[in-house]
N, CA, C and O of each residue as an XYZ file, in Angstrom:
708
protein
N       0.835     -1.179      0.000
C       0.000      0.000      0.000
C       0.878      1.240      0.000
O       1.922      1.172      0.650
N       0.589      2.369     -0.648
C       1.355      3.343     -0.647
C       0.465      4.443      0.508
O       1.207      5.271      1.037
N      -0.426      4.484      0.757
C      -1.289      5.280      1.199
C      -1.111      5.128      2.888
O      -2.041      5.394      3.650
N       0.141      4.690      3.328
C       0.409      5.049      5.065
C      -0.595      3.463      5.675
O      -1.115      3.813      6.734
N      -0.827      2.593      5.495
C      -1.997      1.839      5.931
C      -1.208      1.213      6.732
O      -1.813      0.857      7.743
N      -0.104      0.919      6.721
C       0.845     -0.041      7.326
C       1.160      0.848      8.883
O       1.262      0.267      9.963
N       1.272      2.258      8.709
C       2.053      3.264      9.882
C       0.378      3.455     10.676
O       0.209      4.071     11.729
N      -0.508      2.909     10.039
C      -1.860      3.370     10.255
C      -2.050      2.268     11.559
O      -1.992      2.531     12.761
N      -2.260      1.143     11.002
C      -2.125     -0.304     11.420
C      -1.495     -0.669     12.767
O      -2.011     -1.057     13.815
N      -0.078     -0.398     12.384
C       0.751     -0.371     13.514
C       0.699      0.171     14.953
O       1.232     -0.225     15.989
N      -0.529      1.729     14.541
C      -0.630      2.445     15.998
C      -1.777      1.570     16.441
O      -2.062      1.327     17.614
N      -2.427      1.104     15.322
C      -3.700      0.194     16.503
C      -2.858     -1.072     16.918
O      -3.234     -1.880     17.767
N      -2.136     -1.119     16.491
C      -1.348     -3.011     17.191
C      -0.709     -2.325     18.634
O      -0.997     -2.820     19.724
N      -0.030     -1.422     18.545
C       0.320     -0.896     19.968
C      -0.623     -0.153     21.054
O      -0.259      0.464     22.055
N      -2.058     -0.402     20.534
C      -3.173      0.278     21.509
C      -3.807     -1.012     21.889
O      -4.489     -1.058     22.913
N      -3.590     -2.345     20.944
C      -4.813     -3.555     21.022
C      -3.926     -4.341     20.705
O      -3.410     -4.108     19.612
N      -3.387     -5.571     21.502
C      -2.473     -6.661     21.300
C      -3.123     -7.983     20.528
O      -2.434     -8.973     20.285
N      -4.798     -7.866     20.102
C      -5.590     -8.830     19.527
C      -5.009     -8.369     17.767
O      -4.784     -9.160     16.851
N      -4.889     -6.876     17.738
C      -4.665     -6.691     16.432
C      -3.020     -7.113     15.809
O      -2.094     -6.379     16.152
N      -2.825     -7.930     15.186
C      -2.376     -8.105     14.419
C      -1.952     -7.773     12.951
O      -2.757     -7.876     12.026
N      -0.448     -7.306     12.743
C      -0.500     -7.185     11.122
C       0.349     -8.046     10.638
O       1.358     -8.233     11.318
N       0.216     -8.751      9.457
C       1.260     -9.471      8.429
C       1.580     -8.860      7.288
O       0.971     -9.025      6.231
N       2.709     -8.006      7.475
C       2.680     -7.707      6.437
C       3.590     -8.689      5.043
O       4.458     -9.528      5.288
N       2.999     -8.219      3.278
C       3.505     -9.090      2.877
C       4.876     -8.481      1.958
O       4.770     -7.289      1.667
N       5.948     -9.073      1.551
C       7.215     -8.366      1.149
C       6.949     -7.428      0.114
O       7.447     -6.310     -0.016
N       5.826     -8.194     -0.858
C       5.734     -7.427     -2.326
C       3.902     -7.438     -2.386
O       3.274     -8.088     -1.550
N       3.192     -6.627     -3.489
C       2.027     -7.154     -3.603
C       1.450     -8.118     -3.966
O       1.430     -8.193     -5.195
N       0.727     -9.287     -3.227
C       0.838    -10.428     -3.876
C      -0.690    -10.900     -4.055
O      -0.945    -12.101     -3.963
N      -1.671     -9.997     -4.301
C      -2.856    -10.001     -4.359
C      -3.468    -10.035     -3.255
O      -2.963     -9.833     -2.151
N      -4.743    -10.327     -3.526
C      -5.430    -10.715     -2.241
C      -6.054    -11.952     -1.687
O      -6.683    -12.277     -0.681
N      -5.510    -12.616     -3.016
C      -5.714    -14.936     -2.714
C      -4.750    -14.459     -1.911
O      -5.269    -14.046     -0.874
N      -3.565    -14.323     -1.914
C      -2.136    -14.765     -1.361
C      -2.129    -13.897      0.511
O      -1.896    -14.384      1.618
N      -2.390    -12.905      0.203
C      -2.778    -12.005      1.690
C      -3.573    -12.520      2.485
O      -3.317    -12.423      3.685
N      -4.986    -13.343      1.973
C      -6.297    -13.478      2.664
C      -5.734    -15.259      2.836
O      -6.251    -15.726      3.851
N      -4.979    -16.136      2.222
C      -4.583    -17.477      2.349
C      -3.406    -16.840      3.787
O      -3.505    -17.461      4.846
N      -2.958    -16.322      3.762
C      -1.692    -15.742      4.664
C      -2.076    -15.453      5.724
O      -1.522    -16.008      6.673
N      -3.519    -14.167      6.083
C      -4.009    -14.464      7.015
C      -4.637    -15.746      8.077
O      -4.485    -15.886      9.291
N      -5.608    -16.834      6.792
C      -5.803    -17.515      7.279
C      -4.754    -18.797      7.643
O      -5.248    -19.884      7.344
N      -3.932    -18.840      8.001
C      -2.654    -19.557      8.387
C      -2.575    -18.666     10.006
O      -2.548    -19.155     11.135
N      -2.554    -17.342      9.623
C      -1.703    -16.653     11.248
C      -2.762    -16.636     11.827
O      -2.592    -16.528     13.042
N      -4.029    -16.707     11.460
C      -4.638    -16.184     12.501
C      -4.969    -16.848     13.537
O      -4.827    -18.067     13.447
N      -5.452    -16.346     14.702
C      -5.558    -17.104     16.368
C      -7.302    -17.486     16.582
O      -7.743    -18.560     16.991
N      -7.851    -16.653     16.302
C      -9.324    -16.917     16.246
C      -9.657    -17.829     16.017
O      -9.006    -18.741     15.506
N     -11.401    -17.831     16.516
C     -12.177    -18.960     16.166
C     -12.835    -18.953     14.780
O     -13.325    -19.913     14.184
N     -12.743    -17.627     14.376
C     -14.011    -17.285     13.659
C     -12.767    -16.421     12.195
O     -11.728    -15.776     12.335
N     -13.526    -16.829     10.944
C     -12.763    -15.836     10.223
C     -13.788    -14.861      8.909
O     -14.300    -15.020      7.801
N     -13.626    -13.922      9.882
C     -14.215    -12.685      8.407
C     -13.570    -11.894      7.717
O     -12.954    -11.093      8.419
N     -13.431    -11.755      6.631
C     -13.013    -10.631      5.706
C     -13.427     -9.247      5.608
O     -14.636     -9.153      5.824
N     -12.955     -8.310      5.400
C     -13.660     -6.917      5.333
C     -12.468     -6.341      3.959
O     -11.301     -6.005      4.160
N     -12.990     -6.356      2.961
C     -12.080     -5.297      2.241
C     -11.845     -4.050      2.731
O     -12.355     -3.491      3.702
N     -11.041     -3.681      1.979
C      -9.971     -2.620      2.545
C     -10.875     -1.064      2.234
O     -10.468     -0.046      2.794
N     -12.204     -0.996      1.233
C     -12.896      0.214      0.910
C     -14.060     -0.177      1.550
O     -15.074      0.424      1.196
N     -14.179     -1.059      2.431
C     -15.937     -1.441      2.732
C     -16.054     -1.412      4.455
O     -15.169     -1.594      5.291
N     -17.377     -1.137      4.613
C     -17.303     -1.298      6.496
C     -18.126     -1.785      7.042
O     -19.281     -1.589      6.663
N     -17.920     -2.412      7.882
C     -18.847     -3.136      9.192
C     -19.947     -2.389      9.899
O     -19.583     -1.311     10.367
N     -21.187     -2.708     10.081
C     -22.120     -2.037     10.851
C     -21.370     -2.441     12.331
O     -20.695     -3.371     12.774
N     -21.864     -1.286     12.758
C     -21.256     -1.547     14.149
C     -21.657     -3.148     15.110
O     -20.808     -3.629     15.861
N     -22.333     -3.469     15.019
C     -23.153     -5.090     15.507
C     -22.678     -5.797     14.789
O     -22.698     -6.970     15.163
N     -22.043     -5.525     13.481
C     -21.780     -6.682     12.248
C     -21.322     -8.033     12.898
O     -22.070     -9.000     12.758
N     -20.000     -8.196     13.690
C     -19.342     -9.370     14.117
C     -20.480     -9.809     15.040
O     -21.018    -10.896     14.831
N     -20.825     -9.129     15.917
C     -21.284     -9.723     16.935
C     -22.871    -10.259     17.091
O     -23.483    -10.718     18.055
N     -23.264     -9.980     15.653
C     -24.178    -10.426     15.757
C     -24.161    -11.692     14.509
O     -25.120    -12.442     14.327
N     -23.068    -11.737     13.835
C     -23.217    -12.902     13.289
C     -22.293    -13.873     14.120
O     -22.616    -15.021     13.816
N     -21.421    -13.875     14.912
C     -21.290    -14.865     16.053
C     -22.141    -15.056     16.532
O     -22.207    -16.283     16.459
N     -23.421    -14.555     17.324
C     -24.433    -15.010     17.698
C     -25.644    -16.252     17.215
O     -26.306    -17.136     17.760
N     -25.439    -15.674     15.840
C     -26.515    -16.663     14.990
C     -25.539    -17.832     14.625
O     -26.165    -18.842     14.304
N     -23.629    -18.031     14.570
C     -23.243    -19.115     14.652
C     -23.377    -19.749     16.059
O     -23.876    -20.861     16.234
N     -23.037    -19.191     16.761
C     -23.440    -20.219     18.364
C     -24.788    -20.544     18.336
O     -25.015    -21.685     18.737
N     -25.735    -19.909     17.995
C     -27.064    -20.472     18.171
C     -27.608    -21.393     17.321
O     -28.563    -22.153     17.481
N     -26.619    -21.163     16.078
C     -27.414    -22.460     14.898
C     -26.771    -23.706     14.619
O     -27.220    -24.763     14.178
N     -25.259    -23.246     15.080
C     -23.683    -24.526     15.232
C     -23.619    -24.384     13.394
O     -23.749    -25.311     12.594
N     -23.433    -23.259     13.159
C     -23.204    -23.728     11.624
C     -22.059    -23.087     11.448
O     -21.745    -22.048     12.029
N     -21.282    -23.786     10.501
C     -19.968    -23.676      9.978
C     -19.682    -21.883      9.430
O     -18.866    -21.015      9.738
N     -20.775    -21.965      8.542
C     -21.060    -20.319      7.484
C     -22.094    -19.714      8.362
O     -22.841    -20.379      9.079
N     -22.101    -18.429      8.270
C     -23.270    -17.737      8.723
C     -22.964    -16.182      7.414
O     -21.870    -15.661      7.196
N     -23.957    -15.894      6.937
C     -23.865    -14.905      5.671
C     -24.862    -13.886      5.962
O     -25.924    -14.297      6.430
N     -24.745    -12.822      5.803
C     -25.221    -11.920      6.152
C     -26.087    -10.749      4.587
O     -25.616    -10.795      3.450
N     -26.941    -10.128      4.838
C     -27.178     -9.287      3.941
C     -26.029     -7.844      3.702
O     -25.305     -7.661      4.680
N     -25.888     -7.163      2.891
C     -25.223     -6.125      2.367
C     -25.396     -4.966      2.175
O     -26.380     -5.196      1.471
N     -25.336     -3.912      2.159
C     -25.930     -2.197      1.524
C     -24.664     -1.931      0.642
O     -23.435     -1.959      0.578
N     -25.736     -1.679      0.064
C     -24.482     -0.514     -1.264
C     -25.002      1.080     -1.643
O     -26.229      1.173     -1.683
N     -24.524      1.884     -1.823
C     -24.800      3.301     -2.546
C     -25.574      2.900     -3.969
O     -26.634      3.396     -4.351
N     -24.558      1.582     -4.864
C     -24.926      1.509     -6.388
C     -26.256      1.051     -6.253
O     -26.471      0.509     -5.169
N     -27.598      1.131     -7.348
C     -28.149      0.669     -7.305
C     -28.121     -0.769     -8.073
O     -29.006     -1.598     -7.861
N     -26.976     -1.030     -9.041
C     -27.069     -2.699     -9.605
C     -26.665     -3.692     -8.721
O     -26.316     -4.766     -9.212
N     -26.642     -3.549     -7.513
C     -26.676     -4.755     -6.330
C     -24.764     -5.485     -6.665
O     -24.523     -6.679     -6.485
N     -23.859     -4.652     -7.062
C     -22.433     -5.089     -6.944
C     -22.039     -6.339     -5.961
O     -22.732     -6.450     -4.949
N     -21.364     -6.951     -6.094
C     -21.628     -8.427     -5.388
C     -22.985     -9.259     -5.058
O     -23.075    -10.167     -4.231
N     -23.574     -8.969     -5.530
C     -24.925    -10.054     -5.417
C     -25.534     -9.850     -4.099
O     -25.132     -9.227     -3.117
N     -26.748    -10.619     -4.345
C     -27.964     -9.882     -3.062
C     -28.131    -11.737     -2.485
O     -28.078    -12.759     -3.168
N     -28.302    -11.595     -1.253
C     -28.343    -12.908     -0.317
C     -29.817    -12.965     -0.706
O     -30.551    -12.060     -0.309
N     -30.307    -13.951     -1.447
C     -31.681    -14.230     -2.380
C     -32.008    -15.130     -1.419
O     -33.229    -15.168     -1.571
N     -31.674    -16.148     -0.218
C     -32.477    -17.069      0.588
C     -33.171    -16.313      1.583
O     -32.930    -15.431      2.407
N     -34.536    -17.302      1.010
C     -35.258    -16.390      3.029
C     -35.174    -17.361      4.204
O     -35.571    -16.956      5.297
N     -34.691    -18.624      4.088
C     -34.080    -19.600      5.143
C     -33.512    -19.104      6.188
O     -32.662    -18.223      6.310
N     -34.083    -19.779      6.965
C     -32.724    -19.417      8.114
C     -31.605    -20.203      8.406
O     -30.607    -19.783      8.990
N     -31.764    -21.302      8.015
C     -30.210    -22.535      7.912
C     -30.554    -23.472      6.765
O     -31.716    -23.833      6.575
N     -29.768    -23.777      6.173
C     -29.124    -25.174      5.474
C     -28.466    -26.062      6.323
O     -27.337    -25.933      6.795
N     -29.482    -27.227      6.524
C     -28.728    -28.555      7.525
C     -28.139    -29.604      6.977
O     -27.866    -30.629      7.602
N     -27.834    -29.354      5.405
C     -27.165    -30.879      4.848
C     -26.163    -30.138      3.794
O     -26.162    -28.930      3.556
N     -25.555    -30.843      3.380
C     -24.544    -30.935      2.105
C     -25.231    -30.255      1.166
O     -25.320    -29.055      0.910
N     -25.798    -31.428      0.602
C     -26.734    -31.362     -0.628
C     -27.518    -29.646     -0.813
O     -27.429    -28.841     -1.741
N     -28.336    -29.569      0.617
C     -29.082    -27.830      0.476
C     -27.676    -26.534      0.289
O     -27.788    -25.485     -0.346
N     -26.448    -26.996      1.026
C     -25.602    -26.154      0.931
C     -25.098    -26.150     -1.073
O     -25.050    -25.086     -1.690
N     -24.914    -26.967     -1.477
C     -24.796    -26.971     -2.627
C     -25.603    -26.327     -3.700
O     -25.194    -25.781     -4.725
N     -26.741    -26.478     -3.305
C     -27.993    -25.978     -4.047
C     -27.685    -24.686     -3.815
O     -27.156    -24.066     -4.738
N     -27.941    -24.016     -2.563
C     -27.410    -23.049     -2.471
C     -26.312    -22.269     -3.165
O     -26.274    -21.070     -2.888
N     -25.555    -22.661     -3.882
C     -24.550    -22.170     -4.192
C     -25.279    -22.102     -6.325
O     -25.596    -21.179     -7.076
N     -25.223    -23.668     -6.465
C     -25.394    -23.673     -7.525
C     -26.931    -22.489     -8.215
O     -27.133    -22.376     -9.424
N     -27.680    -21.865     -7.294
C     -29.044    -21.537     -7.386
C     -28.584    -20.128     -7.251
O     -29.473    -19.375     -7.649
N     -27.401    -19.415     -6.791
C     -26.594    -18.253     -6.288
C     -27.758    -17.617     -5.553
O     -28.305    -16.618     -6.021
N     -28.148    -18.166     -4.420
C     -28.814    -17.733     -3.193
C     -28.117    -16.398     -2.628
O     -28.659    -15.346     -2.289
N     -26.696    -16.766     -2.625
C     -25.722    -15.778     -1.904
C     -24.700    -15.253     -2.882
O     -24.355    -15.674     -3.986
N     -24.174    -13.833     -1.906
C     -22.840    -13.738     -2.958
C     -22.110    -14.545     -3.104
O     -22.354    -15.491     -2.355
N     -20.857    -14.763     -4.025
C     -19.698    -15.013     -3.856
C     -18.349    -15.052     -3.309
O     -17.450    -15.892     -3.322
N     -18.496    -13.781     -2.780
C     -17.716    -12.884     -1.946
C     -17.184    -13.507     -1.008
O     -17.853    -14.401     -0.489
N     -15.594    -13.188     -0.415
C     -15.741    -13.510      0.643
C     -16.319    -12.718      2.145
O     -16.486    -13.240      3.247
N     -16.503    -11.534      1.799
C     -17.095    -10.402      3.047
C     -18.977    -11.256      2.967
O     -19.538    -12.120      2.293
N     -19.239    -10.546      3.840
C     -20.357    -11.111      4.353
C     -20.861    -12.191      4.981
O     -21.979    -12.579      5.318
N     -19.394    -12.700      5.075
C     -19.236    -14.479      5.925
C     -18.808    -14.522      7.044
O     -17.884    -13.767      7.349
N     -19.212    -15.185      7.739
C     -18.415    -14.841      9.096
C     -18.224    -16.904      8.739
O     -18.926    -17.680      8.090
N     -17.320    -17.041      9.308
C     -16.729    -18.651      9.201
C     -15.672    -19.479     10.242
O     -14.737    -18.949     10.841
N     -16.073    -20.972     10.308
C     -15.047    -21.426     11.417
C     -13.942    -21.183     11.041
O     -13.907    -21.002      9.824
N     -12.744    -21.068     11.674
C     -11.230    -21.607     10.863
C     -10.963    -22.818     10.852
O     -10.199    -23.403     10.085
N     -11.772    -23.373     11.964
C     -11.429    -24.918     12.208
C     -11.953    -25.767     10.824
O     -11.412    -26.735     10.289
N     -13.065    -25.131     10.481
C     -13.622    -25.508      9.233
C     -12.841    -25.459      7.505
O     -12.834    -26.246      6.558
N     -12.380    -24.399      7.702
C     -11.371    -24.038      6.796
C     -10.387    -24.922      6.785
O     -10.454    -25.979      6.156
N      -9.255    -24.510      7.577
C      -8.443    -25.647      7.526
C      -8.977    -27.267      7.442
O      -8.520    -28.062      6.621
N      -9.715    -27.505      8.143
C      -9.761    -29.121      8.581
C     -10.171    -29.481      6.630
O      -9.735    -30.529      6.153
N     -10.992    -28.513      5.733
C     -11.257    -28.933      4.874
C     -10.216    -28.023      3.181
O     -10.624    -27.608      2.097
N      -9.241    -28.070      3.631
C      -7.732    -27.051      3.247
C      -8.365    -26.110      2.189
O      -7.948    -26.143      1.031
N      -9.641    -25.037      2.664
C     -10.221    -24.531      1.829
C      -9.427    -22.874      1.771
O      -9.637    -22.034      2.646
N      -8.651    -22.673      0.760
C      -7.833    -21.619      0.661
C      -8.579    -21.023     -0.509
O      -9.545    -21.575     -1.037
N      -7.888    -19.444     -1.017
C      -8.188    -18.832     -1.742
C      -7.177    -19.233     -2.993
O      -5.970    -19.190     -2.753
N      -7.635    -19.638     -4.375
C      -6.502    -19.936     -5.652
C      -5.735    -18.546     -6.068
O      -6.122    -17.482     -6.552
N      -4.383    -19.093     -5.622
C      -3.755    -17.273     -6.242
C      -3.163    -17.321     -7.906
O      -2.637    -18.172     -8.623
N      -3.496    -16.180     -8.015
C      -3.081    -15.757     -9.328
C      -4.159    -15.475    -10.256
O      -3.679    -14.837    -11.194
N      -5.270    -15.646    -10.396
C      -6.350    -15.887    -10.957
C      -7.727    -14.754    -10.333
O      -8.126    -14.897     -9.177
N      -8.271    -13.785    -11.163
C      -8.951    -12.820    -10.883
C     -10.373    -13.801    -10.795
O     -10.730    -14.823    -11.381
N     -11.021    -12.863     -9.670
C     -12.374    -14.056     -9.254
C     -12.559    -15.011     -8.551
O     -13.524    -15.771     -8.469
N     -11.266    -14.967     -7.838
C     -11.007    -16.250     -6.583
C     -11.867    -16.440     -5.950
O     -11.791    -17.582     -5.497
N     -13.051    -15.733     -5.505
C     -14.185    -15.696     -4.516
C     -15.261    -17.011     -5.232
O     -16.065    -17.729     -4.637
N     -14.951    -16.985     -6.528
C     -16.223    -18.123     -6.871
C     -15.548    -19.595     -6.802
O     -16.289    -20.519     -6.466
N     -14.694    -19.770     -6.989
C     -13.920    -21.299     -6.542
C     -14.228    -21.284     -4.825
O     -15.128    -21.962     -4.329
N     -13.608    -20.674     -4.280
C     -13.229    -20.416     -2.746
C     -14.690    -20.728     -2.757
O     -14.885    -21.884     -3.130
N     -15.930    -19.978     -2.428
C     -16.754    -19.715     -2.237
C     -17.685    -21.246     -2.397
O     -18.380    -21.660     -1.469
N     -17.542    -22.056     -3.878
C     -17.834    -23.497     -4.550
C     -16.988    -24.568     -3.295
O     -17.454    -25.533     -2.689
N     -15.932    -24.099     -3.234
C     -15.160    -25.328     -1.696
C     -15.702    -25.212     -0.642
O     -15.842    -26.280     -0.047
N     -16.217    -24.012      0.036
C     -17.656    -23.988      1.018
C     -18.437    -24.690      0.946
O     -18.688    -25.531      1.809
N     -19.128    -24.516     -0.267
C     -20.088    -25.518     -0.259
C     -20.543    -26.717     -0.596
O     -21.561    -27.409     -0.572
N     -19.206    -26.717     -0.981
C     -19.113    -28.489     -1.465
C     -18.717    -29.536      0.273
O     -18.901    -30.695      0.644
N     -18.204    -28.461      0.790
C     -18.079    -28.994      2.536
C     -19.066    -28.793      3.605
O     -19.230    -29.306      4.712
N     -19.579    -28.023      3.031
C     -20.513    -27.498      4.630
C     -21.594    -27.764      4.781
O     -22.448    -27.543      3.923
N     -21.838    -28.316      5.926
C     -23.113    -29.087      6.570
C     -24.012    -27.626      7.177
O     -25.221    -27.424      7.068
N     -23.481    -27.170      7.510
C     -24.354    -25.803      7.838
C     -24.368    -24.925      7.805
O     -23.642    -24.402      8.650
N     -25.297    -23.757      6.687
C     -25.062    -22.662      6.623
C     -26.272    -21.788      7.190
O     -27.482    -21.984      7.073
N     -25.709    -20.951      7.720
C     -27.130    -19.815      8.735
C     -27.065    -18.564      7.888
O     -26.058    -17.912      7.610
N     -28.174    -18.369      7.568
C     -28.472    -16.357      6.870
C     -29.203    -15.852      8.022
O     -29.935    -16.358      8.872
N     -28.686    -14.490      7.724
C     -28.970    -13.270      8.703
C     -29.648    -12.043      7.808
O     -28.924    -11.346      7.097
N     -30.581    -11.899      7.859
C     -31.355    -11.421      6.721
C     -31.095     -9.627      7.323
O     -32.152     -8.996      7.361
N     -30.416     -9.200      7.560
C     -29.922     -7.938      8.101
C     -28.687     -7.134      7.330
O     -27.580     -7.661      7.219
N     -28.905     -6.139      6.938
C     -27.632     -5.689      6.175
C     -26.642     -4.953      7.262
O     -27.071     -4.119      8.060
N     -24.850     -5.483      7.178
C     -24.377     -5.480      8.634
C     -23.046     -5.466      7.775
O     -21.997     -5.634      8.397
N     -22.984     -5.263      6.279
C     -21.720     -4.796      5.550
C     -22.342     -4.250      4.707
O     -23.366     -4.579      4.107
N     -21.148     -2.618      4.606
C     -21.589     -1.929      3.668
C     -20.304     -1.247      2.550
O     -19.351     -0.498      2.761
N     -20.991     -2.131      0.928
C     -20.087     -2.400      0.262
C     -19.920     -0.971     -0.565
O     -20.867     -0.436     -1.142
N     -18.826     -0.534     -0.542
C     -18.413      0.331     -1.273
C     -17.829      0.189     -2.996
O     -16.732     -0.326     -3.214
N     -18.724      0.718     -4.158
C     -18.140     -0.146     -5.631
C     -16.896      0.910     -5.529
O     -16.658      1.994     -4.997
N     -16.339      0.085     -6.237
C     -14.782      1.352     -6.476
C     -14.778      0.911     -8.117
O     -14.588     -0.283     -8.352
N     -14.911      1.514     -8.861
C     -14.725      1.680    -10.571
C     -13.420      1.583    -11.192
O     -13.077      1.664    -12.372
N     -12.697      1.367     -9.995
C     -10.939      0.949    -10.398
C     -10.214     -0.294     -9.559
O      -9.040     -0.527     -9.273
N     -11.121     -0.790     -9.373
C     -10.850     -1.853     -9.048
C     -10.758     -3.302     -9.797
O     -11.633     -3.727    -10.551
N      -9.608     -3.956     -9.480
C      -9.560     -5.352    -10.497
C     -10.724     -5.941    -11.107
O     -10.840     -6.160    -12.313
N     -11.653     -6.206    -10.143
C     -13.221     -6.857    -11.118
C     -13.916     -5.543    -12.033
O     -14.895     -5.623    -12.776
N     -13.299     -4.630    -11.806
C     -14.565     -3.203    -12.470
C     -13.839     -3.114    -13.536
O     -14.448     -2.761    -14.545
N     -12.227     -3.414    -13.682
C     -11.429     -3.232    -15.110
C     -11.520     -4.588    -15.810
O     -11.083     -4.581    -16.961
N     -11.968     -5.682    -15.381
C     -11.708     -6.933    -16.139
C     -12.956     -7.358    -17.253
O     -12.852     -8.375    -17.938
């Protein structure tokens, strides 16, 4: 990053010892950063937040809630955007869980949900135990990544609440491709 994010970062790691930074030598996308995180990290739980988008203030804590209460692996949340063409896709299930394989699949194949990885809150134990990483090098990693979810997961919970709010950026890798 050229834009100070690193000197930014650093003052919250010396105010909050939970925060953590890795930084990486060169730019190596964001398969390779977001696979990197999920290796260091200590948590139970793993969410993404891009770097232009933000969390409702309840966001985490209320989708930990609906994972302790439902024991599901995924828990996905609804979205807000400014754009009106719905940029990453609109969480189309009105379910409140998927209890088998098979519905998680459907799910996917039926694009109930985004692709994305933001809007997920997820085990790590789950991740790893099923070596579900992001493919680097390759623009669109979120729809493979996203297909290894659900080709594994016995349970997915929606939160029909919008609790990320996605910012489009028009210069960004998917907006130029």
């Amino acid at each position: 990053s050229t834009d100070g994010s690193i000197k930014i970062i650093n003052s919250y790691c010396e105010k909050d010892e939970r925060i953590k930074l890795f930084p990486n030598d060169k730019n190596c996308g964001a398969a390779a950063s977001r696979n990197k995180a999920l290796r260091e990290a200590k948590g139970r739980w793993i969410a993404f937040l891009d770097s232009d988008d933000l969390l409702m203030p309840t966001c985490i804590e209320k989708l930990v809630n609906k994972a302790n209460e439902t024991n599901a692996e995924i828990v996905m949340c609804k979205h807000h955007s400014d754009e009106s063409n719905n940029y990453g896709g609109q969480l189309l299930f009105s379910k409140e869980i998927l209890t088998t394989n098979a519905e998680c699949i459907k799910s996917f194949a039926m694009s109930w949900f985004n692709v994305a990885p933001w809007c997920k809150l997820i085990k790590k134990e789950f991740l790893l135990d099923n070596n579900i990483f992001f493919k680097e090098g390759i623009i669109n990693e979120d729809a493979p990544w996203s297909f290894q979810l659900c080709l594994n997961a016995q349970r997915i919970a929606f939160l029909q609440e919008d609790l990320y709010y996605y910012r489009y950026n028009s210069n960004s890798i998917m907006s130029k491709s």
